[in-house]
N, CA, C and O of each residue as an XYZ file, in Angstrom:
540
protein
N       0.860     -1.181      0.000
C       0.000      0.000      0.000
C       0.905      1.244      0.000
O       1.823      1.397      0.806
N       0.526      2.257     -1.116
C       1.248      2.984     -0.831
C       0.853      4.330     -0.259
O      -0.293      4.280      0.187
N       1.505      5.681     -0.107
C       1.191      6.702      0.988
C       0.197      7.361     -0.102
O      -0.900      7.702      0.341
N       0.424      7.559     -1.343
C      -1.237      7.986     -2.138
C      -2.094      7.147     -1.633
O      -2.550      7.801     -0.695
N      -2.618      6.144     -1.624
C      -3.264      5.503     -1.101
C      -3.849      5.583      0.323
O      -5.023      5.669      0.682
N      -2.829      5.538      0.959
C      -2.930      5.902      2.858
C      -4.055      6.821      2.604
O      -5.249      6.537      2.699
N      -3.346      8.380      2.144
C      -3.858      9.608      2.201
C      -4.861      9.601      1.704
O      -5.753     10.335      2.129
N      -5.075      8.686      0.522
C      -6.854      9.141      0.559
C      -7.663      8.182      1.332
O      -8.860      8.456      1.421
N      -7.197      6.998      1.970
C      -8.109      6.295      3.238
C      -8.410      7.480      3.915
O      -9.549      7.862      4.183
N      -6.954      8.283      4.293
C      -7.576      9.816      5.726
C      -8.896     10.775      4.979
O      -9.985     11.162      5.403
N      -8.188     10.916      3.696
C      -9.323     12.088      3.364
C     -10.659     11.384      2.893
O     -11.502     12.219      2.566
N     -11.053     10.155      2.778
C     -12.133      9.201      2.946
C     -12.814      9.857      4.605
O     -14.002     10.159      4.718
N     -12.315      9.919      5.180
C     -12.472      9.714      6.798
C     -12.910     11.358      7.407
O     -13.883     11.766      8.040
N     -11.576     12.080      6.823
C     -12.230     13.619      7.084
C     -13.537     14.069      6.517
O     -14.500     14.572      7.095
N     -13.325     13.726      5.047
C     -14.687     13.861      4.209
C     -15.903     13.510      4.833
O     -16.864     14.272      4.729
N     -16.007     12.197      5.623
C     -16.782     11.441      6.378
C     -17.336     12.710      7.270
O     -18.424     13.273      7.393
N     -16.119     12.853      7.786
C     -16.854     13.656      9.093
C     -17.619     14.976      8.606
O     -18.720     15.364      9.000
N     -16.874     15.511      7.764
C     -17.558     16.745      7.256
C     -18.974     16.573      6.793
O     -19.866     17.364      7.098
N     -19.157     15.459      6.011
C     -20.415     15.858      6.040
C     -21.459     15.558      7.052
O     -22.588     16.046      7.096
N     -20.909     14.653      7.895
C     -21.805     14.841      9.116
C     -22.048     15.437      9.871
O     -22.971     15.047     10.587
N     -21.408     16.708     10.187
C     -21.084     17.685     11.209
C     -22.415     18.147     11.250
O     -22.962     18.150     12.354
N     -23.248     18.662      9.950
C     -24.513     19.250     10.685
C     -25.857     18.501     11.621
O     -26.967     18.887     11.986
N     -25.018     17.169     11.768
C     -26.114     16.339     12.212
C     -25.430     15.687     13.751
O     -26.078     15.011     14.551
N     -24.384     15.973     13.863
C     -24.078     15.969     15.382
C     -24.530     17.311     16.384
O     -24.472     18.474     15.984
N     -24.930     16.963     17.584
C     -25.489     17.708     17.808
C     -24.237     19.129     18.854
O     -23.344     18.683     19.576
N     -24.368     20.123     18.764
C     -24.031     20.966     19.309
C     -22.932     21.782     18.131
O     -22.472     22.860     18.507
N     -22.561     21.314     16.855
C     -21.431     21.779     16.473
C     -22.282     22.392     15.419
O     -21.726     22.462     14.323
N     -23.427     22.828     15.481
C     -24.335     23.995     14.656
C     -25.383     24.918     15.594
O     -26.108     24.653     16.552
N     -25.066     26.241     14.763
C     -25.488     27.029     15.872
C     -27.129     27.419     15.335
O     -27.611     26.779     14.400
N     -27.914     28.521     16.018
C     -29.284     28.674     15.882
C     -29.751     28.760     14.449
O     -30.760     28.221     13.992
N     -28.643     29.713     13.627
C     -28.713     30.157     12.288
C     -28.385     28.471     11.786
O     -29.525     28.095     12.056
N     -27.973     27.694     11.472
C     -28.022     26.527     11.000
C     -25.941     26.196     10.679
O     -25.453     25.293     10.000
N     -25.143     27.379     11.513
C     -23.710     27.223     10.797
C     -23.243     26.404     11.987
O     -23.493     26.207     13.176
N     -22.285     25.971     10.838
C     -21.208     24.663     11.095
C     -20.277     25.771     11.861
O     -20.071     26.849     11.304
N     -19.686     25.471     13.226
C     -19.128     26.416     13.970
C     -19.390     27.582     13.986
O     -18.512     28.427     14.157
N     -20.410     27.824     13.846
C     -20.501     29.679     13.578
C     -20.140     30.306     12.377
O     -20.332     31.502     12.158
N     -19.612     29.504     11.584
C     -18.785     30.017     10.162
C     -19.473     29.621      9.469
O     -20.091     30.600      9.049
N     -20.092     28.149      8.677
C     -20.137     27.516      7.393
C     -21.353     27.151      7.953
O     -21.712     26.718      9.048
N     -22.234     27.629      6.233
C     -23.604     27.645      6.047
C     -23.581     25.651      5.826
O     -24.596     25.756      5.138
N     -23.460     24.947      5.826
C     -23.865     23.753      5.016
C     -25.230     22.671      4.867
O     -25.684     21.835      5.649
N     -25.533     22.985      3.870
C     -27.109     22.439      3.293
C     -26.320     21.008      2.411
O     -25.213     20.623      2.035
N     -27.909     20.556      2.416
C     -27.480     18.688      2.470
C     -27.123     18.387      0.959
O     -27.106     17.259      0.465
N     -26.749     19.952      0.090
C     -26.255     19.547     -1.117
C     -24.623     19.666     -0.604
O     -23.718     19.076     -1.194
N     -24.434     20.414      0.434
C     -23.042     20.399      0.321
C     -22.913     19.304      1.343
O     -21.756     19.278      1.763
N     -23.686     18.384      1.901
C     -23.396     17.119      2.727
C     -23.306     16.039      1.610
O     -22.384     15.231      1.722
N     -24.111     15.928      0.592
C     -24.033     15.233     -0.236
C     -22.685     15.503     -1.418
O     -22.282     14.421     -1.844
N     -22.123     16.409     -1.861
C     -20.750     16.658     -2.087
C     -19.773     16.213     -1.493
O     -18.853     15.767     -2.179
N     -19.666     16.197      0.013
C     -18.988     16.121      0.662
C     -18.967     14.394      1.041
O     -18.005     13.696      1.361
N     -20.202     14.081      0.892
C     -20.439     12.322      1.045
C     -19.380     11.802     -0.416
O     -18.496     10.956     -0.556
N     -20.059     12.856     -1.360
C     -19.640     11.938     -2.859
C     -17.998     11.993     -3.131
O     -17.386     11.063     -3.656
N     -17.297     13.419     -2.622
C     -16.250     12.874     -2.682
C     -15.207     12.123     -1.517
O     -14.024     11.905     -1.779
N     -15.774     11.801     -0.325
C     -15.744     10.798      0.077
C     -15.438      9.254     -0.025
O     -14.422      8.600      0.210
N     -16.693      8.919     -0.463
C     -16.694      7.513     -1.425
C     -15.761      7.580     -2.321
O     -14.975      6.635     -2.378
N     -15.614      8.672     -3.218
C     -14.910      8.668     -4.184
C     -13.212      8.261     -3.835
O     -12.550      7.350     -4.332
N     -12.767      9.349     -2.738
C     -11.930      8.878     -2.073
C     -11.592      7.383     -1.579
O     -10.534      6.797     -1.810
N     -12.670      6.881     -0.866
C     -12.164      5.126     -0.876
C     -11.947      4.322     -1.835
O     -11.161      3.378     -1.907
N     -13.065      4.952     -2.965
C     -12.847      3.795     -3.688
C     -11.921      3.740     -4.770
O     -11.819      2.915     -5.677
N     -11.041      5.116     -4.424
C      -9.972      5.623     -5.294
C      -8.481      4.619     -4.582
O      -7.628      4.004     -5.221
N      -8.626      4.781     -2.993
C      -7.926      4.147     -2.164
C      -7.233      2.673     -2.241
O      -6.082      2.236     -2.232
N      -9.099      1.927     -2.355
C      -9.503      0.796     -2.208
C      -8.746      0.008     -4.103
O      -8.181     -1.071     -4.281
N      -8.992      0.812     -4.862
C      -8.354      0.062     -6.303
C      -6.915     -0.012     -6.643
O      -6.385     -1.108     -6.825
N      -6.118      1.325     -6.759
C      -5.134      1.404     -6.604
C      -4.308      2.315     -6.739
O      -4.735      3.281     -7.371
N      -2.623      2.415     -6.157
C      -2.079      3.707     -6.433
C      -2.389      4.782     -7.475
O      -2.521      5.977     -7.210
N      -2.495      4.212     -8.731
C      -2.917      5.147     -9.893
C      -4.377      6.121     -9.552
O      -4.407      7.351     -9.580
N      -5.543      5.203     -9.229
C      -6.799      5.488     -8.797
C      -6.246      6.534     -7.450
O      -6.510      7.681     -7.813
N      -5.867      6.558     -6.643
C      -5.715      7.331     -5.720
C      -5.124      8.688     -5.976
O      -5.567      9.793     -5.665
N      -3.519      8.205     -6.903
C      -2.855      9.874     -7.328
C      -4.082     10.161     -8.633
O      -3.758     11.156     -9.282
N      -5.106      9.653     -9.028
C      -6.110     10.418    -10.220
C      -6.307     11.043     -9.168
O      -5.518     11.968     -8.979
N      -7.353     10.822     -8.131
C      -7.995     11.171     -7.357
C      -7.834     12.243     -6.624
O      -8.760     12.952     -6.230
N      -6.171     12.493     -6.311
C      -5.440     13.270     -5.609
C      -5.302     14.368     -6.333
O      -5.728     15.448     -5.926
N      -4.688     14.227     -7.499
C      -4.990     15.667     -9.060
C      -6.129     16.323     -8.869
O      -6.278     17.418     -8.327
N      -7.571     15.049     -9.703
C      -8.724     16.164    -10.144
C      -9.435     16.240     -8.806
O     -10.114     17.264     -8.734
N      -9.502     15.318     -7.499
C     -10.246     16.737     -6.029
C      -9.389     17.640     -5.631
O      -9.732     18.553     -4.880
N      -7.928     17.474     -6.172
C      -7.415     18.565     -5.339
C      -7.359     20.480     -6.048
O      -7.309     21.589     -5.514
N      -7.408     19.913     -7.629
C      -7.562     21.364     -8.653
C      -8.862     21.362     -8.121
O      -9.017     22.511     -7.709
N      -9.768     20.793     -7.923
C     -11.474     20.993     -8.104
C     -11.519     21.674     -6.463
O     -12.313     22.567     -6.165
N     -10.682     21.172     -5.640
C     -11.233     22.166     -4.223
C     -10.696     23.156     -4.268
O     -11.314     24.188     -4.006
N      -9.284     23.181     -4.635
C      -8.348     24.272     -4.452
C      -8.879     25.976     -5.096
O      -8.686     27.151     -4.785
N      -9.677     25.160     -6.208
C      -9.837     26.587     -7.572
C     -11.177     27.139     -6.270
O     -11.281     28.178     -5.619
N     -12.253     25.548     -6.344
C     -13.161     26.395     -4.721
C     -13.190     27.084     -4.041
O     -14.016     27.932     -3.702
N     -12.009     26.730     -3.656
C     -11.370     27.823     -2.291
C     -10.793     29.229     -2.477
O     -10.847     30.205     -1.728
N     -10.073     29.026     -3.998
C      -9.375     30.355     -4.174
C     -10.382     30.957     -4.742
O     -10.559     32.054     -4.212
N     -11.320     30.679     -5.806
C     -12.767     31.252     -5.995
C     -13.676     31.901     -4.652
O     -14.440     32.865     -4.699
N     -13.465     31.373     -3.906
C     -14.414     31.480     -2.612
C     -13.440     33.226     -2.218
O     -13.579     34.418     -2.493
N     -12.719     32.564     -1.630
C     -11.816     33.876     -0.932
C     -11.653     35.003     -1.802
O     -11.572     36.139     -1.336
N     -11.587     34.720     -3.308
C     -11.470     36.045     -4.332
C     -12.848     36.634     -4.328
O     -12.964     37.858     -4.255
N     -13.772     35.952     -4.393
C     -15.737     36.466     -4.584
C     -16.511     35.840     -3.828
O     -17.595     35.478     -4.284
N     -16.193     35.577     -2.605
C     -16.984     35.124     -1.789
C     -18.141     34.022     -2.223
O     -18.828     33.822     -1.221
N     -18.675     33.131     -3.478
C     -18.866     31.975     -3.847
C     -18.182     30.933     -4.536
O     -17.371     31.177     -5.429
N     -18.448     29.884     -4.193
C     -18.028     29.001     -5.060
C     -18.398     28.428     -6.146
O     -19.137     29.067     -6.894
N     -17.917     26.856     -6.578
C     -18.665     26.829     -8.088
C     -19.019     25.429     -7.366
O     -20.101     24.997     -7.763
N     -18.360     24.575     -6.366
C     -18.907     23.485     -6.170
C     -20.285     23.109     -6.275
O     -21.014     22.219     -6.713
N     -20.311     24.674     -5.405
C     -22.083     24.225     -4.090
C     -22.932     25.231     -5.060
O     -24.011     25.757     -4.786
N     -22.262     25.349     -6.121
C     -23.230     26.496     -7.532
C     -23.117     27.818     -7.059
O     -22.975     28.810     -7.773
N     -23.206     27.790     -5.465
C     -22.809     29.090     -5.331
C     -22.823     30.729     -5.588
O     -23.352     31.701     -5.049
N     -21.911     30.480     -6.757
C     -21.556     32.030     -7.927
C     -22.463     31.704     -8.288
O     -22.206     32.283     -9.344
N     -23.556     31.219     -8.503
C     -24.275     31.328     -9.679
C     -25.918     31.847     -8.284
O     -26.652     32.819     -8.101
N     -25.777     30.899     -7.866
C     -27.287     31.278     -6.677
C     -27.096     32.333     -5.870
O     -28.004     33.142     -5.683
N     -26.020     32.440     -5.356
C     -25.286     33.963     -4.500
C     -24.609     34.885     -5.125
O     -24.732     35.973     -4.562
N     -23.707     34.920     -6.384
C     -23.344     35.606     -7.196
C     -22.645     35.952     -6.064
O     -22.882     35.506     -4.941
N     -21.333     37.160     -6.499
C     -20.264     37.822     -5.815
C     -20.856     38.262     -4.846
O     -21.889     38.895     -5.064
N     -20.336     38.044     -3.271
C     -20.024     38.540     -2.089
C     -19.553     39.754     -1.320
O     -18.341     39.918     -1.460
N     -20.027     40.483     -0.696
C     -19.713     41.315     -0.336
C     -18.974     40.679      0.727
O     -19.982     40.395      1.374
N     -17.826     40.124      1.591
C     -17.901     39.513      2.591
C     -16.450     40.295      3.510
O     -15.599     40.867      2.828
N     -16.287     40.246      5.102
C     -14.968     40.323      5.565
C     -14.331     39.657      5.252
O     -14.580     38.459      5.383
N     -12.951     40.191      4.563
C     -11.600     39.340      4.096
C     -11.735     37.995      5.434
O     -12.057     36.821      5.252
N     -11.357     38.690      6.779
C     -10.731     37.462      7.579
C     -12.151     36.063      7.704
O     -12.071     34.932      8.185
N     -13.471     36.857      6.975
C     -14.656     35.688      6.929
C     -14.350     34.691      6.075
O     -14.396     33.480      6.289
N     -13.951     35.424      4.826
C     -13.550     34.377      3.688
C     -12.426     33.355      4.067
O     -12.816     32.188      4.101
N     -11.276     33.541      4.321
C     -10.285     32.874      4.808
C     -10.652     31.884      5.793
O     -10.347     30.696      5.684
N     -11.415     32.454      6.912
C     -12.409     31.318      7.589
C     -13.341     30.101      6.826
O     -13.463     28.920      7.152
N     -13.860     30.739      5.854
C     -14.570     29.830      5.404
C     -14.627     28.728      4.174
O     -15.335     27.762      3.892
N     -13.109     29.633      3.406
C     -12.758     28.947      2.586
C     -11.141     28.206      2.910
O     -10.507     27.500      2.126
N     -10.867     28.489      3.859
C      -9.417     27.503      4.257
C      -9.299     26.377      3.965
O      -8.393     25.860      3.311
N     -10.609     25.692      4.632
C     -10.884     23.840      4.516
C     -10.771     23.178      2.748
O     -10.470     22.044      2.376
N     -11.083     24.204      2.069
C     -11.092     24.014      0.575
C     -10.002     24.112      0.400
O      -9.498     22.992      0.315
N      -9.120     25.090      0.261
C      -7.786     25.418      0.291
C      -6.808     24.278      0.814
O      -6.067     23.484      0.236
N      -7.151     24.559      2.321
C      -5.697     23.213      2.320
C      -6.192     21.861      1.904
O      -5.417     21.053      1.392
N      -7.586     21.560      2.126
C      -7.520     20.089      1.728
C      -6.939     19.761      0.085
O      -6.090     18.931     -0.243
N      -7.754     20.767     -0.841
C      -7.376     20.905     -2.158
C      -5.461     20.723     -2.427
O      -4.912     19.981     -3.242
N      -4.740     21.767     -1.340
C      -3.560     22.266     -1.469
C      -3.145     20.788     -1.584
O      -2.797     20.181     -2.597
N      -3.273     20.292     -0.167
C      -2.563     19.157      0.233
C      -2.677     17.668     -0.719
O      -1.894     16.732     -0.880
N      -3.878     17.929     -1.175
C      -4.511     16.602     -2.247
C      -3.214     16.933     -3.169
O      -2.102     16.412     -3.078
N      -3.590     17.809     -3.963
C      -2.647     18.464     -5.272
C      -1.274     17.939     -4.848
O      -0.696     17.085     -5.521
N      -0.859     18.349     -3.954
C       0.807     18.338     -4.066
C       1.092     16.861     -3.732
O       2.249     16.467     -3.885
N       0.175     16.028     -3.302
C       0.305     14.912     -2.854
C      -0.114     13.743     -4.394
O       0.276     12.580     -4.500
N      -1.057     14.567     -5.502
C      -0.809     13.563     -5.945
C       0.045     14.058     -7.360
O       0.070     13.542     -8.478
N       0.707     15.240     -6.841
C       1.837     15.922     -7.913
C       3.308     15.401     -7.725
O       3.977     15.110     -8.716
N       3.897     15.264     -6.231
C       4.529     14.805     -6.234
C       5.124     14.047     -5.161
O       6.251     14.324     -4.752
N       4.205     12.796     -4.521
C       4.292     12.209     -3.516
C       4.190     10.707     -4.361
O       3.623     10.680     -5.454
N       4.707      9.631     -3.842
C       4.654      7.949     -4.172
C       4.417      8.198     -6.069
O       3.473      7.625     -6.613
N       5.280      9.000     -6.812
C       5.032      8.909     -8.298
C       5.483      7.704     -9.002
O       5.247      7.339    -10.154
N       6.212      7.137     -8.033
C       7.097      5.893     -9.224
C       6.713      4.355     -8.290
O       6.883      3.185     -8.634
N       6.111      4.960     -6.937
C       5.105      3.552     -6.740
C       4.042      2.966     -7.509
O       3.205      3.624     -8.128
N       4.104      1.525     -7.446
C       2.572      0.855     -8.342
C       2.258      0.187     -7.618
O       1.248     -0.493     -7.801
């Protein structure tokens, strides 16, 4: 097994949790946010489920399947995130298109788009240049 592989068993697992967060109880507040920060509706639980799965079963087949996996979620969160923090929507959750540009506090955005950012960051560089000449 190699560490592409490992890494997307973890991000199988984080993914996991994320999308459950709005359904444990206490870690959403009156307004419906995930810590006080993040709006999340059960399209972005269901995103968050799908690339998930996607993640295991990227895991579960093999190194190649895992560094794919590691490339296109990690451009696909990363651009999210840097989209998010430049105009306050994204394109995942449609976002730009249902909220259109944001008026938002810089240090809100950074709050809310970090999780996109590093997970994206970390996917990317991991399946750019981590276990490349493992099979």
């Amino acid at each position: 097994m190699t560490n592409t592989r490992r890494i997307a068993f973890a991000y199988f697992f984080v993914l996991t949790i994320v999308a459950g967060l709005n359904y444990i109880p206490g870690l959403t507040d009156a307004d419906g946010l995930a810590f006080g920060i993040f709006a999340l509706d059960i399209f972005d639980d269901a995103l968050h489920l799908a690339s998930a799965l996607w993640a295991l079963a990227a895991a579960l087949i093999s190194h190649r399947a895992a560094r794919l996996y590691m490339l296109i979620f990690g451009a696909l969160y990363l651009a999210d995130g840097a989209m998010g923090l430049a105009v306050g929507s994204g394109y995942l959750d449609m976002g730009i298109f249902t909220n259109g540009v944001l008026e938002l506090p810089f240090g809100f955005k950074i709050l809310a788009n970090l999780p996109h950012i590093g997970l994206g960051g970390i996917a990317l560089a991991v399946g750019l240049f981590l276990d490349r000449d493992e099979r």
